[in-house]
C-alpha positions in Angstrom: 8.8 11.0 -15.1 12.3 11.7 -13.8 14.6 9.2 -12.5 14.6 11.2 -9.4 14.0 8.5 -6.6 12.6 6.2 -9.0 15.3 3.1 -8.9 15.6 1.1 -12.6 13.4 -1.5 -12.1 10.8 1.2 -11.8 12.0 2.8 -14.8 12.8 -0.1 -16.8 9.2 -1.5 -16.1 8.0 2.0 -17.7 9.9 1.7 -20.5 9.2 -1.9 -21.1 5.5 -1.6 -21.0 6.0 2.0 -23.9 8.3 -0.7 -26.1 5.5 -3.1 -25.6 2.9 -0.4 -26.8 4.9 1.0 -29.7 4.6 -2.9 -30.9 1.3 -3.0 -30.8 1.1 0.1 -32.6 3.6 -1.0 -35.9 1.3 -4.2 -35.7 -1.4 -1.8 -37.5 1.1 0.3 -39.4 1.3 2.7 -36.9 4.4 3.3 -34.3 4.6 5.6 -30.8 6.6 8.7 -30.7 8.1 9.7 -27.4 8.9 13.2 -26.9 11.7 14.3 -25.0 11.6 17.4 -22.6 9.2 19.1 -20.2 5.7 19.1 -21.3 4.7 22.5 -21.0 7.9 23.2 -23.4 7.4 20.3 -26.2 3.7 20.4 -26.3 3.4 24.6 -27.8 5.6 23.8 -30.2 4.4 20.4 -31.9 0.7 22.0 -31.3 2.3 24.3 -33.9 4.1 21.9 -35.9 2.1 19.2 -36.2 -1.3 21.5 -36.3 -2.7 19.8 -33.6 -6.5 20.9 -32.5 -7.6 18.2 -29.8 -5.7 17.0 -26.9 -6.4 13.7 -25.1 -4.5 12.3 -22.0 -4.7 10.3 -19.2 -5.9 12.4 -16.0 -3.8 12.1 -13.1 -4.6 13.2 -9.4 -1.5 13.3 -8.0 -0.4 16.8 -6.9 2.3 17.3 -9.2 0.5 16.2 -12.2 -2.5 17.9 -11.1 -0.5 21.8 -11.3 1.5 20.3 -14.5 -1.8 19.4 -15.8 -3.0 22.6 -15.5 -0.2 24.5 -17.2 -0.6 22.5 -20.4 -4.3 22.9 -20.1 -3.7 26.8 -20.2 -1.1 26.5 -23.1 -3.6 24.7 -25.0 -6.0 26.8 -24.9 -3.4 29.8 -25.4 -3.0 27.9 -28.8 -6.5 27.1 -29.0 -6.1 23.4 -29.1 -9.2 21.7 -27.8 -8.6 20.0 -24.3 -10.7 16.7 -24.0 -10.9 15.6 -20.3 -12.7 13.1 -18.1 -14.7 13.6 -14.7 -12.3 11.8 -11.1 -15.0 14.2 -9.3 -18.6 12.0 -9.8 -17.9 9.9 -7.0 -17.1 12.8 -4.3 -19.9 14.9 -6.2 -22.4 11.7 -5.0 -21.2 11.8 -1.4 -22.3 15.6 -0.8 -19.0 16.8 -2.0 -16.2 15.3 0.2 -14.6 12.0 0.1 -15.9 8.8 1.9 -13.0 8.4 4.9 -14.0 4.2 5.4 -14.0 1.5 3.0 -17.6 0.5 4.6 -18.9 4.2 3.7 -16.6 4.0 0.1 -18.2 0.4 -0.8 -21.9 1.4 0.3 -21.5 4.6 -2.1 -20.3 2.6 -5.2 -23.1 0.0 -4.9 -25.4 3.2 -5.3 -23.8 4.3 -8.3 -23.7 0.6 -9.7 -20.7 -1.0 -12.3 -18.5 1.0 -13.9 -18.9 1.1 -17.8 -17.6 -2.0 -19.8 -13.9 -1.3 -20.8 -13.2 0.1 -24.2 -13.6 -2.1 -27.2 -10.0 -3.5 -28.9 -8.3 -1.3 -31.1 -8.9 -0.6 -34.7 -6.6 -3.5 -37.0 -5.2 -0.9 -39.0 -3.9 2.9 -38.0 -2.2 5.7 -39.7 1.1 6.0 -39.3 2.9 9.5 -39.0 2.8 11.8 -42.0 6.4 11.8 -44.0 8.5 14.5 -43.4 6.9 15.5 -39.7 8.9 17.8 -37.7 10.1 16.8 -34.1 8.8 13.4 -35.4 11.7 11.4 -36.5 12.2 7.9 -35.3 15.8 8.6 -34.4 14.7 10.8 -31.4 10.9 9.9 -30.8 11.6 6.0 -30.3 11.1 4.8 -26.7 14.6 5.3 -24.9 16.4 2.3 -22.8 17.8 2.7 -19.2 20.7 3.9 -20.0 19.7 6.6 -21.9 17.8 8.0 -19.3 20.7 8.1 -16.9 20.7 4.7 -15.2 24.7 3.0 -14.7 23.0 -0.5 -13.2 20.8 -2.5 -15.1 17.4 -3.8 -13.7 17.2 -7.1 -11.6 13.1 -7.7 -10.9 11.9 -10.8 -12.8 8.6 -8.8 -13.6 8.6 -7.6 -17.3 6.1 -4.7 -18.1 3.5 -4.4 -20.8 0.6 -5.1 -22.0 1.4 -9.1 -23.8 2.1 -9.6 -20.1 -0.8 -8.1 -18.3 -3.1 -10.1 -20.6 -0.9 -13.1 -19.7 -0.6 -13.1 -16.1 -4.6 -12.3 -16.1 -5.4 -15.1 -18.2 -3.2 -17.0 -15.7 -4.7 -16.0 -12.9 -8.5 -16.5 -14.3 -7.6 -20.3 -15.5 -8.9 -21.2 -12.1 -12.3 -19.8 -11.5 -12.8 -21.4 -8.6 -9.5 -19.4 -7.0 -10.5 -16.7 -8.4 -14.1 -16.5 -6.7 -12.8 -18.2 -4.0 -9.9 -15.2 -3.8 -9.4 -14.0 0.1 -6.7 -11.6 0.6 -5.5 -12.4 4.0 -5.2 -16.3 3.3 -2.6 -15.7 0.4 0.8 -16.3 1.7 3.6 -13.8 1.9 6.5 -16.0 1.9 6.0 -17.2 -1.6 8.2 -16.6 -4.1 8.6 -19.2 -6.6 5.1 -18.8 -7.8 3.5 -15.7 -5.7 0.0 -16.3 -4.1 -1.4 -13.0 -5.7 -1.9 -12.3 -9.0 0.9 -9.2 -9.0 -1.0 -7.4 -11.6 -0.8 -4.3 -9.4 2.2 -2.7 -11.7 0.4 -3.3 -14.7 -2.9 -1.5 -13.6 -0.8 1.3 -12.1 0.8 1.9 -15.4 -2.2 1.6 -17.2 -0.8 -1.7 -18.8 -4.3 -3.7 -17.8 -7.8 -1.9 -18.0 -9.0 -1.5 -13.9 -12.6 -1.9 -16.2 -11.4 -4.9 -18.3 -10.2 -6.7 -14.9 -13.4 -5.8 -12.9 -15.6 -6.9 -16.1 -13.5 -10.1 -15.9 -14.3 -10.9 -12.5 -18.1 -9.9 -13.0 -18.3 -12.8 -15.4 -16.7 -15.3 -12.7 -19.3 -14.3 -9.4 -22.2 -14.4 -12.3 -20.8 -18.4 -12.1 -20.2 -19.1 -8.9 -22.8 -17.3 -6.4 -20.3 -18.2 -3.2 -17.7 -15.9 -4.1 -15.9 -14.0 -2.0 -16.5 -10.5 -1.0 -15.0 -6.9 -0.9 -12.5 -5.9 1.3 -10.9 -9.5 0.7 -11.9 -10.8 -2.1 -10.1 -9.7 -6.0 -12.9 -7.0 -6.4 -11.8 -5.4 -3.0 -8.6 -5.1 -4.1 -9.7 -2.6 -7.0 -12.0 -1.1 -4.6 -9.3 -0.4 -2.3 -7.5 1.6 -5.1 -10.3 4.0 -5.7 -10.9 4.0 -2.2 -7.2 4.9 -1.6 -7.4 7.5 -4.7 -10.5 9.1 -4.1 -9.7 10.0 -0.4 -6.3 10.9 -1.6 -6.7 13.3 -4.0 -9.4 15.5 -1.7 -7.5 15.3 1.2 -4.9 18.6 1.1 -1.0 17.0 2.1 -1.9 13.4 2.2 1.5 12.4 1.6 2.9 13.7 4.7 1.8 14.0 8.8 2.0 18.1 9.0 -0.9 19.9 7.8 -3.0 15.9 7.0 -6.3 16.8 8.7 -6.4 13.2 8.6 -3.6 11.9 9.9 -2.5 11.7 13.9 0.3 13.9 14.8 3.0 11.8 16.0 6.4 12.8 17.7 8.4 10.2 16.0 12.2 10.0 16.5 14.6 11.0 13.8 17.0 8.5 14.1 19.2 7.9 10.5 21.1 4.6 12.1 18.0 2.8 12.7 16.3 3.9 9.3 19.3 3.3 7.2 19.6 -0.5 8.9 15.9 -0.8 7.9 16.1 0.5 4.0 19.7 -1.5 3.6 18.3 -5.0 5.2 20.6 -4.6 7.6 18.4 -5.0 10.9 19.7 -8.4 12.3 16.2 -10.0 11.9 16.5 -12.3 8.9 12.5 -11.6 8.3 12.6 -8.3 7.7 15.8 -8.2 5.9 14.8 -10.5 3.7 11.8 -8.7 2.4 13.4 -5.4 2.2 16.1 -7.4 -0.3 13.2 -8.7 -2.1 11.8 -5.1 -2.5 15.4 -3.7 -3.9 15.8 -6.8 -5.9 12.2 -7.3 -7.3 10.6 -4.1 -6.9 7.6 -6.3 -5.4 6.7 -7.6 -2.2 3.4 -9.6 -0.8 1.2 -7.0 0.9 1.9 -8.8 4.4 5.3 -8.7 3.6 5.0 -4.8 3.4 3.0 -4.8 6.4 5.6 -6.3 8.7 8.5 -3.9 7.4 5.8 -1.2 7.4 5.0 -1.9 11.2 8.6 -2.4 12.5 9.7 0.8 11.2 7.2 2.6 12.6 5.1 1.8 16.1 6.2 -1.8 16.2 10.2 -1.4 16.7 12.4 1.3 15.1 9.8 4.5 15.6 10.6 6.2 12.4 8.3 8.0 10.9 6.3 7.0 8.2 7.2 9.2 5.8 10.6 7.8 5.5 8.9 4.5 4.5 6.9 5.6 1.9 10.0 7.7 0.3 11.9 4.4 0.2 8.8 2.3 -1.5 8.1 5.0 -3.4 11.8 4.2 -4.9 11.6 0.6 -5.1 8.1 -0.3 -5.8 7.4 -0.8 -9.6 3.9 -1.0 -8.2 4.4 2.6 -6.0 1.1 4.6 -6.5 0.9 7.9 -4.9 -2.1 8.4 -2.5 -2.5 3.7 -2.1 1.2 4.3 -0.5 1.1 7.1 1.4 -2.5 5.3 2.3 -1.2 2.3 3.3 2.0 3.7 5.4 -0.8 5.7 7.6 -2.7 2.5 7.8 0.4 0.5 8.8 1.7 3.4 11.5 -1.5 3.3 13.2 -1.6 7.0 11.9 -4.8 7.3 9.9 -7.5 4.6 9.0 -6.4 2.4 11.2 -5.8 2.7 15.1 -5.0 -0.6 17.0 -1.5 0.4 17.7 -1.6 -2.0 20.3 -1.6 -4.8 17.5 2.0 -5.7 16.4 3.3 -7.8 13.9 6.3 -10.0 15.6 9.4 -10.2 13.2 10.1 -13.5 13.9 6.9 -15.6 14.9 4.6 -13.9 11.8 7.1 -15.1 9.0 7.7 -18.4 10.5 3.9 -19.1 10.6 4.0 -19.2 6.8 7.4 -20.8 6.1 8.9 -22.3 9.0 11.9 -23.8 7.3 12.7 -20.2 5.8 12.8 -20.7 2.0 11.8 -17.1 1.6 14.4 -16.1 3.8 17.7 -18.8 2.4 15.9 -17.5 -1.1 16.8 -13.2 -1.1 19.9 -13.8 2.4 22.0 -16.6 1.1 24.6 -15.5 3.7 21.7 -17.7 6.4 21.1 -20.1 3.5 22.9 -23.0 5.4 21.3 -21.7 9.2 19.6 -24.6 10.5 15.7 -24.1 10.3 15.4 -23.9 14.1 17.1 -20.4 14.3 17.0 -19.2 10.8 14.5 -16.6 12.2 16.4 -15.9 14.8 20.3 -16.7 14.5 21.8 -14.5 17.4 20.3 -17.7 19.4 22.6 -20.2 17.3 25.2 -21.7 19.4 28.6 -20.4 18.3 29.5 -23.8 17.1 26.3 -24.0 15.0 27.1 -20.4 13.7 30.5 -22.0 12.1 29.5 -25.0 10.4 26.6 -22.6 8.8 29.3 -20.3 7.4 27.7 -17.5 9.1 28.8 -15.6 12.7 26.6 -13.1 14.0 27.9 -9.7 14.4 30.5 -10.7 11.8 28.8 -12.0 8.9 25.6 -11.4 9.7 24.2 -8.4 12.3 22.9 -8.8 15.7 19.4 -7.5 16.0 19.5 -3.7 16.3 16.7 -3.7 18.6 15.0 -6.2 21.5 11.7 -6.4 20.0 10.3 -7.8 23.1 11.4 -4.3 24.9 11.0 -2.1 22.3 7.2 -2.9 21.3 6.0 -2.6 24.2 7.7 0.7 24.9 6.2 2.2 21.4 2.8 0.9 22.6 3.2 3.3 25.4 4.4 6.1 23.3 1.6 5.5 21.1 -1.0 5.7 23.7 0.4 8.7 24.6 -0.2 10.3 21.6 -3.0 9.3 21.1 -4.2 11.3 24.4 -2.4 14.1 22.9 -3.8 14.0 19.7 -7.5 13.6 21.3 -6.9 16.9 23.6 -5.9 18.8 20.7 -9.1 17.6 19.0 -10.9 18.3 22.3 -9.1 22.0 22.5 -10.4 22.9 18.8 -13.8 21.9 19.6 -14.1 24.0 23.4 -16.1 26.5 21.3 -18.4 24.2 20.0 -21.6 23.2 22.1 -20.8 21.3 24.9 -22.0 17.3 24.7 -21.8 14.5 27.1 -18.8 12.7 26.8 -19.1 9.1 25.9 -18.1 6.3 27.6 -15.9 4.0 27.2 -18.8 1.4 25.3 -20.1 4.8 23.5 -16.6 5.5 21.6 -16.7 3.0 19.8 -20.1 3.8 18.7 -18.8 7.7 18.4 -16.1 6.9 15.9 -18.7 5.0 13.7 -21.0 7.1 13.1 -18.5 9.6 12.3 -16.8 6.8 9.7 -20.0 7.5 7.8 -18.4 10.8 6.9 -18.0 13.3 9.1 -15.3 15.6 8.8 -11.5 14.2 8.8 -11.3 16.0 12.1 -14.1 14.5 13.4 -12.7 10.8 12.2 -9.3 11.5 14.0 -11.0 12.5 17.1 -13.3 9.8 17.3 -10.4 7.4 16.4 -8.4 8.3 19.2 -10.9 8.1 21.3 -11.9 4.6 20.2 -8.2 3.7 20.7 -8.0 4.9 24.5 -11.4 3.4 25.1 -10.2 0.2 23.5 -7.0 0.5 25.8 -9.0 1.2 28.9 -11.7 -1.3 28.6 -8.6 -4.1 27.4 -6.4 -3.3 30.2 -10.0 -3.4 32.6 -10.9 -6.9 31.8 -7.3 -8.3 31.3 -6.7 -6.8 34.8 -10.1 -8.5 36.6 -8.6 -11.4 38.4 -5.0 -11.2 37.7 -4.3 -7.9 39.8 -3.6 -6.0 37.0 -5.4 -2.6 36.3 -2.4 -0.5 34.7 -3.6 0.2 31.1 -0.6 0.6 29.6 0.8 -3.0 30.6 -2.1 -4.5 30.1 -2.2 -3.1 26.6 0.9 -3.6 25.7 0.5 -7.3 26.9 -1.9 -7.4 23.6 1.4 -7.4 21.8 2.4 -10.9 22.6 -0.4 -12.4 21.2 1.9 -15.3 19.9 3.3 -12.6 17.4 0.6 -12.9 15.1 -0.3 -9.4 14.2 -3.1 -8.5 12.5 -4.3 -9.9 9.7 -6.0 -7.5 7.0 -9.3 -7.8 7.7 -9.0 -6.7 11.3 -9.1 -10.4 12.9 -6.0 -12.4 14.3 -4.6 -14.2 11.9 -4.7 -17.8 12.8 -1.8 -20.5 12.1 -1.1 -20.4 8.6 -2.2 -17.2 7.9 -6.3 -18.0 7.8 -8.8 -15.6 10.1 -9.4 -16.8 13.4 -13.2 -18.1 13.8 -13.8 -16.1 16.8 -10.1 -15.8 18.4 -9.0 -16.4 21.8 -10.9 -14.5 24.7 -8.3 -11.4 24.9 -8.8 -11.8 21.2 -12.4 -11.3 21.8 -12.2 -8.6 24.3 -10.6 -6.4 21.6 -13.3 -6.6 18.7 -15.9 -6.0 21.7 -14.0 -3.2 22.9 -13.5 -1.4 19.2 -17.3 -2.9 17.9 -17.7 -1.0 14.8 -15.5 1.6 15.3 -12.6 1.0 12.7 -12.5 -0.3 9.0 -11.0 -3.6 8.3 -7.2 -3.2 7.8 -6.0 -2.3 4.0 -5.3 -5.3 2.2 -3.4 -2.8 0.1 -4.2 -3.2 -3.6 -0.9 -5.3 -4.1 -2.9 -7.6 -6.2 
């Protein structure tokens, strides 16, 4: 791991949690040596020096460790070292040999293959320490390095300390309270918390391997044996593990998942390549306090609530700034002590309205969403102190401050604070149209690869919802992309139909993008409005209801990314 756009609190969070295991190994007479240099070079020569005949090491999907992988493999066996390695393959090799494309399909396909194993038992009390005299071994070069070391000049800000002694704490934490625990629904935690967050944040600490995924599962087990009513996958605490394999098994068979160009998965999309918007946007700079705030919180912390990431996610992309999503994902991919490969790439495809997920109409407002959860703006006084005295009535939006209320709260718009870079109003609605558009563009390409193929009736409007199900089930990514699109213009058509019977209005594309001013409220991450303080809507309002009739079982629920 290079510190190549990896930021410190990343890095630090690494090195915290190899300090943390090097402990644990002198507390049984042991200690962890940490070799310097690329693998492929250090490993021939202490397989030499140190007479080494098996190799163990934790598998890794992602593309770059998956070719590295593979080099070391071959210089083991060039040394004859013994390579000892695990199966990521059973779950695809169950499903006919390609990957689930819909949490429905993934969930239906674990409860066929049951519980994972129980995790490993607790290490021996006592292990052997390295032999005296070991080359390449001394503690002066193999002890874990600090930041500085490694190239850093700024020291690490995020109040989250890595390791193991804190994974174990903050679980034990979180399972104090059974009853939350069971009772655990993603989309009613709330994203403006900071003092104590509403999740668990033991995302980092799984990603780096610092909590057992089994040990935390086998955990939860034990609390749904005691209370029957618990909560259930996607939104419950067991969804949020399931949406990591999910997330990684789709991932890691699906050839360029990190990117649009050459994703059989993902919707081609002519985004616009404009560096004053996205550097606004990754330097909290956009004039709207909400978003700002979170992105601070991200370069501060290196952790933000999963709705938090959803509304940055959404106005960089088709709610506001129409950046690509690949520029997102570079800049979490940066800041995120929690960044996992293939769950953020996932989730910014989710977010974009690019793959998994196609209500593009549905946009999160940066102003009403955030205030629905902390009206007085804590979050936001907390990480942009320069709006800390802003009276709560415009602290979400201060360009509307009377100039005389701007001075006695010490902050000017355009001066001290920016002006909003965009009109959301405006701009939302335009991107809605942009995004129906290609949507129709990315459904004739899909219907121009397929003119070969035998020729079928198209479906209706009420049939493409049924289309894009039953290829969810898993069909081809091709397949799911066409019948997503198709979904998403049916949706539009049939939305803008209704909406328009008895108010004279029968142009899709306003009467779609009128879905956008559904009180700001976005979605919520299990594919329903989210209701006032954050909770699902029972059954939602009738334009509310017009959309889930119009999509039926078309689409998976929203990711509630695995930001646990």
């Amino acid at each position: 791991m290079s510190n190549c756009r990896v930021s410190v609190n990343r890095y630090n969070f690494l090195l915290e949690s190899l300090k943390d295991l090097d402990a644990s190994f002198k507390a049984r007479g042991s200690r962890l040596l940490v070799l310097r240099g690329k693998p492929e070079e250090v490993l021939p020569r202490v397989f030499k020096e140190w007479g080494v005949h098996k190799l163990c090491y934790e598998l890794d999907t992602e593309p770059y460790a998956k070719s590295r992988d593979e080099r070391v493999r071959q210089l083991a066996a060039d040394s004859g070292v013994q390579v000892v390695d695990c199966d990521t393959d059973m779950l695809v090799a169950r499903n006919g040999g390609s990957p689930p494309l819909t949490m429905q399909s993934f969930c239906k396909l674990v409860d066929r293959v049951g519980d994972p194993p129980a995790p490993a038992p607790d290490p021996p009390a006592a292990m052997p320490p390295p032999a005296e005299g070991m080359p390449s071994a001394d503690p002066g070069v193999t002890q874990v390095p600090t930041w500085q070391e490694v190239g850093f000049t700024e020291a690490p800000v995020t109040i989250f300390k890595g390791g193991e002694t804190e994974a174990l704490r903050r679980l034990e934490a979180s399972f104090a309270d059974p009853k939350w625990v069971a009772g655990f629904q993603k989309p009613e935690t709330d994203p403006s918390a900071f003092l104590k967050p509403s999740t668990t944040v033991l995302s980092p600490y799984l990603k780096f391997g610092c909590l057992s995924a089994r040990l935390f599962h086998a955990r939860l087990l034990e609390v749904y044996r005691q209370h029957k009513a618990h909560s259930q996958p996607p939104v419950s605490l067991r969804g949020q593990l399931l949406w990591r394999e999910f997330f990684y098994t789709v991932g890691a068979n699906t050839p360029n998942f990190n990117r649009m160009a050459g994703n059989p998965i993902c919707k081609q999309i002519p985004w616009d390549d404009n560096e004053e918007f996205f550097n606004a946007w990754k330097e909290a700079r956009t004039g709207f306090p909400w978003i700002d705030a979170i992105m601070t919180q991200l370069r501060q912390w290196g952790w933000m609530h999963h709705l938090a990431r959803h509304s940055v996610a959404c106005f960089l992309t088709r709610g506001d700034l129409y950046v690509s999503w690949e520029r997102g994902m570079e800049v979490f991919e940066e800041h995120l002590i929690d960044q996992d490969h293939y769950l953020n790439a996932a989730n910014w495809m989710w977010l974009s309205a690019s793959a998994f997920f196609s209500q593009y109409f549905r946009v999160y407002s940066p102003v009403v969403f955030g205030k629905k959860y902390d009206p007085d703006g804590k979050f936001i006084r907390k990480f942009l102190p320069v709006l800390k005295d802003m009276p709560s009535k415009y602290i979400y939006e201060p360009w509307t401050a009377p100039l005389e209320v701007q001075r006695r709260a010490g902050c000017l718009i355009g001066k001290d604070y920016p002006r909003p870079i965009v009109d959301h109003a405006t701009v939302s609605k335009n991107n809605i149209s942009r995004m129906a558009e290609a949507y129709r563009a990315n459904k004739s390409t899909d219907e121009d690869a397929g003119a070969s193929a035998p020729k079928k009736k198209a479906p209706g409007r009420k049939g493409a919802a049924a289309a894009a199900g039953a290829a969810a089930g898993g069909d081809s990514p091709e397949a799911v992309a066409a019948a997503a699109a198709s979904t998403a213009v049916a949706a539009a058509a049939t939305f803008a139909a209704r909406r328009g019977q008895g108010r004279g209005r029968t142009t899709p594309v306003k009467a779609v993008a009128g879905a956008s001013d559904n009180a700001g409220v976005g979605e919520s991450p299990d594919g329903q409005p989210a209701a006032k303080g954050g909770r699902k809507a029972s059954g939602g309002s009738k334009r509310q209801r017009t959309i889930k009739e119009a999509l039926g079982a078309a689409a998976d629920k929203p990711a509630a990314d695995p930001s646990t």
